[in-house]
C-alpha positions in Angstrom: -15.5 -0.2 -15.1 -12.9 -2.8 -14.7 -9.4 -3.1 -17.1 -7.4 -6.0 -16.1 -3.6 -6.7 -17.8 -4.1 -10.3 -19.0 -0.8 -11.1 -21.0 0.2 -7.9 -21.9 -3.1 -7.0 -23.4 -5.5 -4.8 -21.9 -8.9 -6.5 -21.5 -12.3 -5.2 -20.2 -13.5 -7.2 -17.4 -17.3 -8.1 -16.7 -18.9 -10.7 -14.7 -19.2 -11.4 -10.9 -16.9 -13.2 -8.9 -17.4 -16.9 -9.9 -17.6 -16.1 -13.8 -15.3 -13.2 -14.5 -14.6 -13.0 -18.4 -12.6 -10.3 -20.4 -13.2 -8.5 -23.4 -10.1 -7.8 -25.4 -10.0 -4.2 -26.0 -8.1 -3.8 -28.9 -10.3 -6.7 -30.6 -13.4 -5.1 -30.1 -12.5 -1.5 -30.5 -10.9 -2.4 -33.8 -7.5 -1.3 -33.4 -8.5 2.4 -32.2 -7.4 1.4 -28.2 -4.2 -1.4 -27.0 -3.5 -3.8 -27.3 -0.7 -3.2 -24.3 -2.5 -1.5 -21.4 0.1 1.3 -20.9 -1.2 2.9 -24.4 -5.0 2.6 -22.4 -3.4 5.2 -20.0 -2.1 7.8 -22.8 -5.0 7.6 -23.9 -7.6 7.7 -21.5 -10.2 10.4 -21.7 -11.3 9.2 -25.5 -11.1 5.2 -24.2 -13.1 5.8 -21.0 -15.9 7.4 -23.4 -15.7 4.5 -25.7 -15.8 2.0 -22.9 -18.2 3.8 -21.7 -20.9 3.5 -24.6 -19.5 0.2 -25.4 -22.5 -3.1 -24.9 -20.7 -5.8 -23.5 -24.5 -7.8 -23.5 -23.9 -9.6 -26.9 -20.3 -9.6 -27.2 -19.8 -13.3 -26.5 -17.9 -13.7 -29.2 -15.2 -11.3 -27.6 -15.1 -12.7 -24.3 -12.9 -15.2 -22.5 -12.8 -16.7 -19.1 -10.5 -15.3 -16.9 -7.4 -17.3 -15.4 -5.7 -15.1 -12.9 -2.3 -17.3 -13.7 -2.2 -14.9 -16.4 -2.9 -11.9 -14.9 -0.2 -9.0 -14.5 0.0 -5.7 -12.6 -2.8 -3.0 -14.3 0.2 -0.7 -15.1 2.7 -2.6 -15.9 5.2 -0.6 -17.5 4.8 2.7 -15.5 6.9 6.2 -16.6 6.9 6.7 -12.5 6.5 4.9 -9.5 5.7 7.0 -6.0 5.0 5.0 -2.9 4.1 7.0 0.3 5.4 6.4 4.1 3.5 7.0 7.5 0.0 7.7 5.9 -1.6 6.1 8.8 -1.5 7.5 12.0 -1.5 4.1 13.6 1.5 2.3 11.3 3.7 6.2 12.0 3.1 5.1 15.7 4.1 1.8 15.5 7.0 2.6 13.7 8.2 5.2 16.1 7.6 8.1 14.3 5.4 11.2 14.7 2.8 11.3 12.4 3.6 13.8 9.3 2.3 17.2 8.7 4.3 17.8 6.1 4.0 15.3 2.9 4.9 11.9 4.3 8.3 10.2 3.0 8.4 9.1 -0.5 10.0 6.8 -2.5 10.1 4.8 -5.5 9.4 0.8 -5.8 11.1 -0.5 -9.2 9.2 -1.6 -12.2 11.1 -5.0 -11.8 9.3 -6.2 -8.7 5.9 -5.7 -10.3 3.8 -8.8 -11.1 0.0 -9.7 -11.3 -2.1 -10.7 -7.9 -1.8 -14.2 -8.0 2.3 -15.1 -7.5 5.1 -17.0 -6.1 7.9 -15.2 -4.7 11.1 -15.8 -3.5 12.4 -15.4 0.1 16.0 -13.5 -0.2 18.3 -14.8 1.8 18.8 -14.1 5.1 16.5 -11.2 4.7 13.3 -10.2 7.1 10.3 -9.7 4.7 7.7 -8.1 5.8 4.5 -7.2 4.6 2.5 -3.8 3.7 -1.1 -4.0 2.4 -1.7 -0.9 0.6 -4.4 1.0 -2.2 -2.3 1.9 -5.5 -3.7 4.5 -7.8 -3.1 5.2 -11.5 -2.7 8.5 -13.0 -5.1 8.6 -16.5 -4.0 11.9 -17.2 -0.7 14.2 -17.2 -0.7 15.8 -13.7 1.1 19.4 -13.2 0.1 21.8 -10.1 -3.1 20.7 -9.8 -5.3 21.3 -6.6 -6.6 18.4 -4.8 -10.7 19.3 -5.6 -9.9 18.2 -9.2 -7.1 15.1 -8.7 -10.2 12.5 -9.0 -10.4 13.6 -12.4 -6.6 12.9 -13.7 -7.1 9.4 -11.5 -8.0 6.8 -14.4 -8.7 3.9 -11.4 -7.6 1.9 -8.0 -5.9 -1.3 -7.6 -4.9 -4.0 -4.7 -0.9 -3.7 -4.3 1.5 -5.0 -1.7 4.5 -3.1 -0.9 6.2 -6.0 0.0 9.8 -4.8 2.3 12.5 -6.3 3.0 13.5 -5.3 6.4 17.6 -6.0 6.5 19.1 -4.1 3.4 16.6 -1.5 3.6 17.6 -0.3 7.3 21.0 -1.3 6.8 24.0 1.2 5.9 24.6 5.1 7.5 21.0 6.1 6.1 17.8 3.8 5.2 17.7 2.0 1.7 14.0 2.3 0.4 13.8 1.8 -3.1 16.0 -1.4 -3.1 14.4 -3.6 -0.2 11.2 -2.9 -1.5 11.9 -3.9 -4.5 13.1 -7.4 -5.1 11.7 -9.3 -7.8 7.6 -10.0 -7.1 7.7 -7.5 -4.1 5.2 -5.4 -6.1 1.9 -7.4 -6.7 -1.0 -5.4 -7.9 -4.2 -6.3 -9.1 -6.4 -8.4 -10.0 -7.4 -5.0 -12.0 -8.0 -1.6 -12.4 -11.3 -0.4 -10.5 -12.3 3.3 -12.0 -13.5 5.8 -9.2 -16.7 5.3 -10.1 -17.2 2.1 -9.4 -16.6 2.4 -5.2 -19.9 3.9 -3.4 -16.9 6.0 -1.4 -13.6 6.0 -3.0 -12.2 7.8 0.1 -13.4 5.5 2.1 -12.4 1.4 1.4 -11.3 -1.1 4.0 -8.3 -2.7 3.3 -7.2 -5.9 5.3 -4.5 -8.8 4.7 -3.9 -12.0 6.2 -1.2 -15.1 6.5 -2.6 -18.6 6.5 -5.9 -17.3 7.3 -4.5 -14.9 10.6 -5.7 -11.2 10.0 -3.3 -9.0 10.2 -3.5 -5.9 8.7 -7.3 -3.8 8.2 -8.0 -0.5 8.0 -10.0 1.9 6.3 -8.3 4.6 3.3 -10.9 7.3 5.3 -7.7 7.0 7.8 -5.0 8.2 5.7 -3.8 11.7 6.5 -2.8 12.6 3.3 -6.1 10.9 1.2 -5.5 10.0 -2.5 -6.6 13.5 -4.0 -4.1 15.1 -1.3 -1.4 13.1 -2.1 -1.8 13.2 -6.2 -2.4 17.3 -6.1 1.2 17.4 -3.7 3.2 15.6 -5.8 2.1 17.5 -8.9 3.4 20.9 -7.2 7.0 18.9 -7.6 7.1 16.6 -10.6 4.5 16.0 -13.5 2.4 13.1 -12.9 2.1 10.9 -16.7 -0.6 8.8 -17.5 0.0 5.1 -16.1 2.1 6.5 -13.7 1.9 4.5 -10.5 1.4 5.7 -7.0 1.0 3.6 -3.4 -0.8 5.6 -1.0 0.6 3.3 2.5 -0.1 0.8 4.6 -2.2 1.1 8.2 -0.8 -0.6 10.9 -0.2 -4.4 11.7 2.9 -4.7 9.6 5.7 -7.6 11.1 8.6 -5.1 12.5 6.3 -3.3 14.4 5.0 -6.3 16.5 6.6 -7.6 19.5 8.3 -10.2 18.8 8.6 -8.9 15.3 7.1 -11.2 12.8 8.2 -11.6 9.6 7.0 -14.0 6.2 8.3 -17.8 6.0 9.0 -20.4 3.3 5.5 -21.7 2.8 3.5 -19.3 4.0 0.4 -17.6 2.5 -0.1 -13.6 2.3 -4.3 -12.9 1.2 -4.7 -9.4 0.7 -8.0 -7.2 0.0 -9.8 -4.5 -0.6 -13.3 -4.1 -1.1 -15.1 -3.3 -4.0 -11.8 -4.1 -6.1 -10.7 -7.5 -5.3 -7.9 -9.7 -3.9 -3.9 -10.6 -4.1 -2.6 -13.5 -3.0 1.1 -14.5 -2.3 3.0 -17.9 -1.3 6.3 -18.0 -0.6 9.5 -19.7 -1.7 13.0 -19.8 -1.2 15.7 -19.7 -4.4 16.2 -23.4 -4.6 12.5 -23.9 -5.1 12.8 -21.8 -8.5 16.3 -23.3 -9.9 
């Protein structure tokens, strides 16, 4: 199953990859689930088993095309937002650290740098941006000291996200500045939808891969991540509850700009395509603020 936010309203999506259509949910459950997605999430067990059952064969009626203009993140509006540091062996090497054993750093992104998979965002200036391919999950229900064999279950899906950083205000000052340089407007994409576990022959095991102006330069595989998704959602719960719609990035495997040499970081005019298979694709340009005044 497939839930895209298209406007604000939570739609059911159907189709392959040249005719993707959605089914508003609210519309055709009759007012029992949405319309906004975030009340999806509260609700999930008794939606899933009505999406579930539900016949989209015959439903024309219900159904638009898709334009991913109008897309916006899957979770939009989020109680929580965790994002997770050195979960690839490879990027904890090429940032100079030792890989954790613990539960890797975390730290928030803000809801105000969300926004759907298909974007413009502005350069700050005289910043380093850099770029950080990543699998997001969303909890679908309320998470509190559970163990990692039963996490699956309170995941309601998997989207694309980009953890988008910007280098110079978040190592600058007597200690780094996470939260903030991650989290300038647009540095959140996520989409183009919400992918239940399902729907992947592996979720534990999804390739992951970003490129700018066609040059690969992040891929990797979520089978590498020390701490995999069930891990990570079962660890945090021993230390906050978890709340449906609650958003979590899981990390990004190595490639990212500051740990190249020269270091490499995103221009005015340049494109960032980001995947992962079996859910689908982002994809950035990039502006500076006089382009958007």
């Amino acid at each position: 199953m497939r839930i895209a936010n298209l406007e604000n309203r939570a739609v059911l999506v159907h189709g392959d990859s040249d005719v993707e259509r959605a089914i508003d949910i609210a519309t055709a459950s009759n007012g029992r689930f949405g319309p906004a997605p975030a009340s999806i999430y509260e609700s999930w067990d008794e939606f899933k088993a009505w999406a579930s059952s539900y016949e989209v064969d015959g439903q024309a009626e219900y159904t638009i095309a898709i334009d991913r203009s109008r897309l916006g993140a899957p979770s939009p509006t989020p109680r929580q937002v965790f994002a997770i540091g050195l979960n690839y062996r490879s990027h904890a090497a090429e940032s100079g650290f030792d890989a954790p054993t613990q539960l890797p750093p975390v730290f928030t992104k803000y809801v105000s740098s969300f926004s759907g998979p298909d974007t413009e965002v502005v350069l700050p200036p005289g910043g380093n941006v850099d770029w950080e391919i990543e699998l997001v999950a969303v909890i679908g229900r309320e998470a509190r000291n559970i163990d990692a064999g039963s996490a699956w279950s309170h995941i309601a899906g998997l989207t694309v996200g980009q953890d988008l950083s910007e280098r110079v205000s978040q190592l600058a000052g007597p200690a780094p500045q996470f939260g903030l340089g991650k989290s300038f407007a647009g540095f959140s994409p996520q989409g183009p939808w919400l992918v239940t576990p399902d729907e992947p022959a592996d979720p534990d095991d999804l390739e992951l891969s970003c490129a700018i102006d066609g040059e690969e330069v992040q891929k990797g595989r979520t089978r590498d991540l020390i701490f995999p998704v069930p891990d990570l959602v079962a660890a945090l719960s021993r230390t906050v509850t978890l709340y449906p719609g609650d958003v979590l990035f899981t990390g990004t495997p190595a490639g990212v700009g500051i740990g190249r040499d020269p270091q490499r970081f995103l221009r005015v005019g340049e494109r960032l395509d980001s995947w992962i298979d079996g859910i689908g694709e982002l994809h950035q340009t990039f502006v500076d603020d006089s382009e958007t005044k």
